[in-house]
C-alpha positions, 0 to 999 in steps of 0.5 A, spaced: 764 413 332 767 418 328 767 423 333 770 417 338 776 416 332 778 424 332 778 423 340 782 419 340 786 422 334 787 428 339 789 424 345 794 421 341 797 428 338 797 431 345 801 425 347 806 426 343 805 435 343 813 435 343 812 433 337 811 440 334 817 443 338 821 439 333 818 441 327 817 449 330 825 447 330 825 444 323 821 449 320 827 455 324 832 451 320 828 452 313 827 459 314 835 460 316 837 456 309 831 460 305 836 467 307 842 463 307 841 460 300 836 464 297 836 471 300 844 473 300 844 470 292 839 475 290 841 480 294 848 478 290 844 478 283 841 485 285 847 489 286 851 486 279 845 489 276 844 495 279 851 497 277 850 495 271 844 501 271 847 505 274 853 506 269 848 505 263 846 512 261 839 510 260 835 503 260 835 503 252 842 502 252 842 495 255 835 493 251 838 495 245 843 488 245 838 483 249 844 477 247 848 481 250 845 482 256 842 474 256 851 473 255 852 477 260 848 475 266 848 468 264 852 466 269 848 470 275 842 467 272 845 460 272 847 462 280 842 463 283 837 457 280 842 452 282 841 455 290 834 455 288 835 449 286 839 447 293 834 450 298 828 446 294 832 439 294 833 441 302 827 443 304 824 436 301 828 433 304 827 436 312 819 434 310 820 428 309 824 426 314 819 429 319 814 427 315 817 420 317 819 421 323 812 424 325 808 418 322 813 414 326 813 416 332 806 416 332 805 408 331 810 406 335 805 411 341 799 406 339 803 399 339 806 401 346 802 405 351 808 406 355 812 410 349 815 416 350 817 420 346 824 422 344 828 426 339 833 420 338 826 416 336 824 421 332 831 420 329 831 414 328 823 413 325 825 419 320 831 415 318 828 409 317 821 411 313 826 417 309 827 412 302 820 409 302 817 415 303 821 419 298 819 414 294 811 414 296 811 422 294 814 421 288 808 416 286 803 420 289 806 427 286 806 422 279 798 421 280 797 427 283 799 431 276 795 427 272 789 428 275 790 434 274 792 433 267 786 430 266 781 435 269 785 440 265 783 437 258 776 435 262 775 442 264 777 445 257 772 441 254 767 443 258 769 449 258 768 450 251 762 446 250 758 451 256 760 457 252 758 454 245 751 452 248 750 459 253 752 462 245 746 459 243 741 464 248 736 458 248 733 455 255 735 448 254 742 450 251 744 454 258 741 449 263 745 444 259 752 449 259 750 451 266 749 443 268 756 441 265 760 447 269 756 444 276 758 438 274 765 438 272 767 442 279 763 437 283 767 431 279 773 436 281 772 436 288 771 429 289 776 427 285 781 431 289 779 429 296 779 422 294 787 422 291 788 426 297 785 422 302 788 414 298 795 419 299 795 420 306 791 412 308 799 410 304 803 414 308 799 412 315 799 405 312 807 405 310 809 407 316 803 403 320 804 397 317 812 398 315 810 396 308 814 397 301 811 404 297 807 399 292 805 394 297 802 400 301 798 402 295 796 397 294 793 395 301 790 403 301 786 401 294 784 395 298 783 398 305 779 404 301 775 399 297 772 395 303 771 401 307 767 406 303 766 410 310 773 411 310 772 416 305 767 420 310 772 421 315 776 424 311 772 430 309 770 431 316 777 430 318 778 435 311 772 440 313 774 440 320 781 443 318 779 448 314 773 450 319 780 451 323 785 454 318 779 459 317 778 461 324 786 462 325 785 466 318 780 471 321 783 472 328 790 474 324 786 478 318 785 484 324 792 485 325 794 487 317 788 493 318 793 496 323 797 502 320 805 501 323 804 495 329 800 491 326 806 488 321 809 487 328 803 484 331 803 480 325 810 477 326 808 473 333 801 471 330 804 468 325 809 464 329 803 461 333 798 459 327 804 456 325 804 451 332 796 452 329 797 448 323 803 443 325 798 441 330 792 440 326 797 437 322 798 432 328 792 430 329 789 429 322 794 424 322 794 420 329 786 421 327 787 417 320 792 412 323 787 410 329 781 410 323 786 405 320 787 401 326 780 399 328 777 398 321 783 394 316 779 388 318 783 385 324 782 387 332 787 392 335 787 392 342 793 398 341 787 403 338 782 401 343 786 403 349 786 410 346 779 410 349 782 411 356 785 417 357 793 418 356 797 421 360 801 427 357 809 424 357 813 428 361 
């Protein structure tokens, strides 16, 4: 069954691979405005202050009056987070607009086989799925810190109480240390999996079903509820993708061994293994939409017809 899903999930994602040449142009434009709005400020920030070390005789002299030199480069500092700040609020706003029209594009391939895919569809999805979305993040982004605050206080504690009890130097007290430090990583682990697989099941729930960001949590805890092997889909969709991301990993790792042309062997290889990770990417969420599909309780002739293959659109 699982294998079956993915299938179609890849099938889906091939349907639709002009996908990946709209986010390889995004992320181009992403790139562009990290020289634009990072790179030349810095480069601004690093010759004000290059001169001022060139005209110090020594760098005793600028630490002697450190309010001087926090006066005096106030403004420069202050210069150079506000385009941080603005590349950071672009670039999250170019990822949620892709993420939307993305997911939105492939919904609209389920619900009609006959789709093709276009970038003033694209467009149009990005645009309608931007707020709900910007909106979803956020509340996962929420959920998402607390766990790891409260994983953080977990993990102290335990940490704490393994060191006391392996202090101790007796058996019993080492396997009880032992114990508590396996099972707070395996808690860990699973926790983590399971609130990154409840935040993907929200966004293909948001744009499948065209919900509100509250309504999709909550048709995600119910769907989640329901169907426990969904979680079991999401790790081998979860391991597959790391078995791929490691694969992609290791064929580029020779090239950094390469004195001189390997940076420059590297530069391309990059670019492919980032076509690489867009297209997991695609296919991890057109899988979990389709898991979605045939298992929210109702029958979905859309999602069986993916059984069959599909034609790559022209």
């Amino acid at each position: 069954m699982y294998i079956d899903t993915i299938t179609k999930g890849i099938r889906l994602a091939n349907k639709n691979w002009k996908l990946l040449l709209v986010q390889f142009v995004l992320m181009i434009s992403t790139c562009a405005g990290f020289v634009l709005l990072i790179g030349i400020p810095l480069a601004v920030a690093f010759v004000f202050f290059g001169v001022d070390l060139v005209a110090a005789k020594n760098i005793l002299q600028m630490l002697n009056d450190p309010m001087n030199i926090v006066s005096k480069y106030l403004g420069l500092v202050i210069f150079i987070l506000s385009f941080v700040l603005l590349y950071i609020t672009l670039v999250s706003i170019i990822g949620i607009f892709t993420l939307g029209g993305t997911i939105g594009v492939l919904r609209n391939s389920i619900n009609d086989n006959v789709y093709t895919f276009s970038v003033a569809s694209f467009i149009k999805e990005g645009k309608r799925l931007f707020v709900p979305l910007m909106w979803l993040t956020l509340i996962i982004g929420i959920i998402l810190i607390s766990v790891f605050f409260v994983f953080g206080v977990i993990g102290g504690g335990a940490i704490s109480a393994t060191s006391y009890l392996k202090g101790r130097s007796t058996p019993i007290a080492l396997f009880i240390g032992t114990f508590l430090s396996i099972l707070v990583i395996i808690l860990g682990a699973v926790s983590f999996l399971a609130v990154f697989a409840f935040s993907i099941f929200s966004i293909v729930i948001l744009a499948v079903e065209e919900s509100k960001p509250i309504a999709a949590i909550k048709k995600t805890y119910r769907f989640l509820s329901a169907t426990t092997k969904a979680f079991v889909f999401y790790l081998i969709l979860f391991c597959c993708y790391i078995a791929a991301a490691v694969v992609v990993l290791l064929i580029g790792y020779p090239f950094s061994l390469i004195p001189i042309v390997g940076p420059l062997l590297n530069l391309p290889y990059q670019i492919i293994s980032y076509v690489i990770y867009s297209y997991l990417n695609l296919v991890l969420f057109a899988s979990m939409a389709v898991f979605y599909l045939e298992n929210r309780g109702s029958t979905c002739p859309q999602a069986e017809g993916l059984t069959h293959e599909v034609p790559v659109s022209g």
